[in-house]
C-alpha positions in Angstrom: -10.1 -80.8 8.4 -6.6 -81.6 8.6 -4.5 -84.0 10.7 -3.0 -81.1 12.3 -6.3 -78.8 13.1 -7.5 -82.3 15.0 -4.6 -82.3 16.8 -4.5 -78.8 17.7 -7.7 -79.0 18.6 -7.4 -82.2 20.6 -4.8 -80.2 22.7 -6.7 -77.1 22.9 -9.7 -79.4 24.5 -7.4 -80.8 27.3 -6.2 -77.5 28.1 -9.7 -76.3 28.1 -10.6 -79.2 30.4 -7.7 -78.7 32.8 -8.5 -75.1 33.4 -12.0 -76.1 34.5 -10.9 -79.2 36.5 -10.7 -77.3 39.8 -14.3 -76.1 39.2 -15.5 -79.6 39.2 -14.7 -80.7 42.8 -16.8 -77.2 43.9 -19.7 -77.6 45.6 -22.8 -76.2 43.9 -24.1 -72.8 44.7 -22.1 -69.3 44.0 -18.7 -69.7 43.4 -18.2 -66.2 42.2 -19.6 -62.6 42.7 -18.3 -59.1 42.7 -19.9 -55.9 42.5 -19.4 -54.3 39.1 -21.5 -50.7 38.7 -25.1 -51.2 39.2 -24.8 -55.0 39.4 -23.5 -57.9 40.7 -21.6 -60.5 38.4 -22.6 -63.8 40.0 -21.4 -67.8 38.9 -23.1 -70.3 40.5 -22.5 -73.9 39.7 -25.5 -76.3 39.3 -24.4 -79.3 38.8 -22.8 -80.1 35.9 -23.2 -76.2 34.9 -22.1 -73.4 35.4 -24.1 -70.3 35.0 -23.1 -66.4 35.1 -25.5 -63.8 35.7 -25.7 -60.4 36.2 -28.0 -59.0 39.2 -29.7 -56.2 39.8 -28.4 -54.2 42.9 -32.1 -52.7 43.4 -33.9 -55.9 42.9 -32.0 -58.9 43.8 -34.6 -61.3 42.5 -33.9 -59.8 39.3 -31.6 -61.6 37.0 -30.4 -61.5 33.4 -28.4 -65.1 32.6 -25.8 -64.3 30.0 -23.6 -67.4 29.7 -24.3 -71.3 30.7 -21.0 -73.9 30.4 -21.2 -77.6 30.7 -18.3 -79.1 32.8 -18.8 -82.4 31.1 -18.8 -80.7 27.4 -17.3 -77.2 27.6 -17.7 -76.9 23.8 -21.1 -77.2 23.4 -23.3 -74.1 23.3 -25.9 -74.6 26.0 -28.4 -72.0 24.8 -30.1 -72.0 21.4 -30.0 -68.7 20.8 -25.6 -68.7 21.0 -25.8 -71.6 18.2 -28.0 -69.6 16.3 -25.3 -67.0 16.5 -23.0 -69.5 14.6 -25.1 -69.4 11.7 -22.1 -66.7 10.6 -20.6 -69.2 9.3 -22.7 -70.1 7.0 -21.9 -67.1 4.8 -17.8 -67.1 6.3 -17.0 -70.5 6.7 -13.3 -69.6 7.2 -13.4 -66.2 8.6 -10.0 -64.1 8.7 -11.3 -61.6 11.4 -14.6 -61.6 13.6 -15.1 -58.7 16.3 -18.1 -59.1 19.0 -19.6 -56.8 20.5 -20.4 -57.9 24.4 -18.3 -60.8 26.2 -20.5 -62.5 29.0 -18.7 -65.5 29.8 -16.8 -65.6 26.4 -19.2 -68.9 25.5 -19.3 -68.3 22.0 -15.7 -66.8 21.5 -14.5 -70.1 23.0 -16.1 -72.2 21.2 -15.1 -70.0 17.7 -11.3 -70.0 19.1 -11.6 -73.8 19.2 -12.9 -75.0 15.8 -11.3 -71.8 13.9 -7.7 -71.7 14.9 -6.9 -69.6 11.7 -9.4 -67.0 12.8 -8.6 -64.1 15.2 -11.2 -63.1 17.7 -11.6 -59.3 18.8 -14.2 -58.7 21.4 -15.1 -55.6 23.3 -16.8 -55.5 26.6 -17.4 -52.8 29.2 -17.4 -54.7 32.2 -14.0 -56.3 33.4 -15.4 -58.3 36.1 -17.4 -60.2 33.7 -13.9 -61.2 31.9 -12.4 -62.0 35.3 -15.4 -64.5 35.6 -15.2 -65.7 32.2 -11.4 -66.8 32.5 -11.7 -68.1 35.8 -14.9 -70.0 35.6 -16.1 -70.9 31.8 -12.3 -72.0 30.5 -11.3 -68.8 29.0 -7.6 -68.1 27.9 -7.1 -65.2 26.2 -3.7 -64.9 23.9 -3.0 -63.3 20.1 -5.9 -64.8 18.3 -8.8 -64.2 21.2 -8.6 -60.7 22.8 -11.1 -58.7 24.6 -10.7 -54.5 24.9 -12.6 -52.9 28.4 -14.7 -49.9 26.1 -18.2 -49.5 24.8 -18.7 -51.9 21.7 -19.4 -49.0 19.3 -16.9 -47.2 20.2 -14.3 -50.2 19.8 -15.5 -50.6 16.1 -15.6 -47.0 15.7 -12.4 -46.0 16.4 -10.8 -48.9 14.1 -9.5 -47.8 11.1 -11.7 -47.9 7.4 -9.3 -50.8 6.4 -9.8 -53.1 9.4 -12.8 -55.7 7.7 -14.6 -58.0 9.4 -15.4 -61.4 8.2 -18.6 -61.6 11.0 -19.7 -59.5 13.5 -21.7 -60.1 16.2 -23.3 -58.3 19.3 -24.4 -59.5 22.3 -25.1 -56.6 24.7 -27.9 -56.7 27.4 -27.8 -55.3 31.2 -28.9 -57.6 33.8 -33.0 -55.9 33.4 -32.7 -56.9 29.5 -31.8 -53.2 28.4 -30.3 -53.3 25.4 -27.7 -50.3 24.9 -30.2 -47.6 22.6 -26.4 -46.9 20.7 -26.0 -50.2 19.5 -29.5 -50.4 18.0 -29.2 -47.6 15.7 -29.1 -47.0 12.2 -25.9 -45.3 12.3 -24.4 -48.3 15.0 -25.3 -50.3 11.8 -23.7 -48.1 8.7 -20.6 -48.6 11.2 -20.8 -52.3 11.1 -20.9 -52.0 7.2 -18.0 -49.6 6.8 -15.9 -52.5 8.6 -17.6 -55.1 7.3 -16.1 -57.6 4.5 -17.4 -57.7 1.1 -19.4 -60.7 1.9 -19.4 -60.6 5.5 -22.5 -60.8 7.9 -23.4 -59.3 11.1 -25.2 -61.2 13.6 -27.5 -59.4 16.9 -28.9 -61.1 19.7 -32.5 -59.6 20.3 -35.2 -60.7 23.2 -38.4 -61.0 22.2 -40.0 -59.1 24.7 -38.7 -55.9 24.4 -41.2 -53.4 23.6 -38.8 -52.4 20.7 -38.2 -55.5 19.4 -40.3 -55.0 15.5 -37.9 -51.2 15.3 -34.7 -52.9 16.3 -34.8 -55.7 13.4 -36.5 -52.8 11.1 -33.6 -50.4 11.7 -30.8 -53.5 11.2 -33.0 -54.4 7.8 -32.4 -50.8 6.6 -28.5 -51.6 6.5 -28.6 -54.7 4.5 -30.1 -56.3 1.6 -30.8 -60.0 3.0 -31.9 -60.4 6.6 -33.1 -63.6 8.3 -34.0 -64.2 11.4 -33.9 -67.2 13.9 -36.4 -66.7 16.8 -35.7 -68.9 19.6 -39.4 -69.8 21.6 -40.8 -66.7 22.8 -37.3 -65.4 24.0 -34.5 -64.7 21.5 -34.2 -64.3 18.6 -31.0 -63.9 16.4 -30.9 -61.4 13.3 -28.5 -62.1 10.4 -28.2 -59.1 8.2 -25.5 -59.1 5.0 -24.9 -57.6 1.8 -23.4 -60.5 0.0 -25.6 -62.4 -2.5 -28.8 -63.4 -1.5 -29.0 -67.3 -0.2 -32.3 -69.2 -0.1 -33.1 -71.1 2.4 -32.1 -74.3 0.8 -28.8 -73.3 0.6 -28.5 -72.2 4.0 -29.3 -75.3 5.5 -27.4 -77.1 3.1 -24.3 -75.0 4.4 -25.7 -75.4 7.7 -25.3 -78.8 7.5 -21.7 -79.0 5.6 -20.6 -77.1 8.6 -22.0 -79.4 10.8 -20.5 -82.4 9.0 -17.0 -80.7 8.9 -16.9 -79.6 13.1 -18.8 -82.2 14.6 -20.6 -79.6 16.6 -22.1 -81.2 20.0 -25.1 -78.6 19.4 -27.3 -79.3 16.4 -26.8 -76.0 14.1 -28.5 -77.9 10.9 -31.5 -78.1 13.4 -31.0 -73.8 14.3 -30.4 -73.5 10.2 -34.4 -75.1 9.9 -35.5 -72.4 12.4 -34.8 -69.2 10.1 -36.8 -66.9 8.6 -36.8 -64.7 5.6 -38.3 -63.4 2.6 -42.3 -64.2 2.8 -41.5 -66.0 5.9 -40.1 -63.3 7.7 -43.0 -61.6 6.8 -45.8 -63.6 8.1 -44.1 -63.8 12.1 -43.1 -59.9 12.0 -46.3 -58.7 10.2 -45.9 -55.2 11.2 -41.8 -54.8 10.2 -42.8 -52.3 7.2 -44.9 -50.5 9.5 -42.2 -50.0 12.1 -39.8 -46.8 12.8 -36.1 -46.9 12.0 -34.2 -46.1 15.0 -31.3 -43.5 14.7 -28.9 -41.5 17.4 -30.5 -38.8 18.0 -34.0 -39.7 17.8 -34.6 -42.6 20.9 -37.9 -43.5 21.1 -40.1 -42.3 24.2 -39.6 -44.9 26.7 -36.6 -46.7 26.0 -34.3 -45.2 28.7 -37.3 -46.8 30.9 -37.4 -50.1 29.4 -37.0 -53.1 32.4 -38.3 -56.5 30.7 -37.5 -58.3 33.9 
């Protein structure tokens, strides 16, 4: 890293920190909720935390946490399963372009902003009250190299043109019961991602373990790609990492894993995330019925889906 990335980036940090100074004189409990569709988007600060969720209209109790910041350490990924989502760099470890698919609290596009500042950032979300939250609550400045487009994450990619590439994408899309959007899960959501996908680039989805779809979602994403690993998270997430670029094993990966770790001086321990992955044979022995399982695809959604509430 150069002299003048660690100054940018020692500058980007304060910035970072004055934007969430305010926060830290609040008193804990909600400091932010609006009604958005069929849910509330609530922040509540805990502490040191802060936390957005979205809630359930119908079923208060109900609640699906999407992002988690730490005031003392705003650039450290709270949640396992959003450093595992870093693991893209292990095959781009100086991206041009990444897209995401879902915003939250815009966690891990801060944190990508921050130690890439080469790198531009295009994220689509649906929900704009979840982007009000994120840039007054988690630290989130948007400007040329971090944007963030109101429409549906398929659509966003789909209506870029063949020669926009991506370095890495990633998707993070649940409702606040766990739904996952049956669009996003398909084959054909997938053969998008290719088509804008760079020659070596790798695509990155966010699963939960408990969906009763889980084995046909991470079957239909390893119909799209010729390596796929996996880094399961407890009994909660886990995160798929599909690409057609030549096959890594998983020696190298934590090798790289740990050259990026070296190189950022992450807060959150990605070598550690790198150890949790699974592929080949490996892969095989947690997901034993993958082969078995049915490839999703647009117009074919399996009975039940539409009907799927986890929490």
């Amino acid at each position: 890293m150069t002299d003048q990335h660690q100054n940018w980036q020692a500058i980007n940090l304060s910035a970072i920190q004055q934007r969430l100074a305010a926060l830290k004189q609040q008193p804990d409990g909600v400091i932010f909720c609006k009604e958005s569709g069929v849910h509330y988007v609530a922040v509540r600060k805990d502490k040191s935390q802060i936390k957005l969720s979205l809630v359930e209209k119908v079923n208060l109790h109900t609640d699906l946490l999407q992002s988690v910041l730490d005031l003392n350490n705003p650039l450290h990924l709270v949640a396992e399963y959003t450093q595992a989502m870093l693991l893209g760099l292990v095959w781009q470890n100086q991206p041009q372009r990444i897209y995401i698919a879902g915003f939250g609290g815009g966690m891990i596009p801060l944190v990508l902003h921050h130690y890439l500042p080469e790198t531009f950032i295009e994220c689509a979300d649906v929900d704009p009250i979840a982007i009000e939250a994120a840039t007054q609550c988690f630290g989130v400045k948007l400007d040329e190299r971090l944007t963030v487009t109101i429409q549906d994450g398929r659509e966003y990619l789909e209506r870029q043109s063949l020669d926009v590439k991506y370095d890495i994408i990633m998707t993070d899309v649940f409702f606040g019961n766990g739904y996952f959007p049956h669009r996003l899960a398909t084959q054909e959501f997938y053969q998008a991602c290719k088509q804008h996908l760079s020659s070596e680039g790798v695509v990155l989805v966010n699963l939960l373990q408990r969906d009763e779809f889980y084995v046909e979602k991470l079957k239909t994403f390893q119909s799209e790609f010729s390596q796929v690993c996996l880094c399961p998270w407890k009994d909660i997430n886990s995160v798929a990492i599909g690409t057609n670029a030549p096959i890594l094993e998983k020696s190298e990966i934590i090798a790289r894993a740990k050259s990026l770790q070296d190189c950022h001086q992450f807060s959150f321990p990605l070598t550690e995330r790198s150890l949790n992955v699974k592929l080949g044979l490996e892969l095989v022995n947690v997901m034993p019925n993958l082969n078995q399982a049915k490839i999703l695809t647009d117009d074919e959604p399996p009975v039940g889906y539409f009907d799927c509430w986890l929490f």
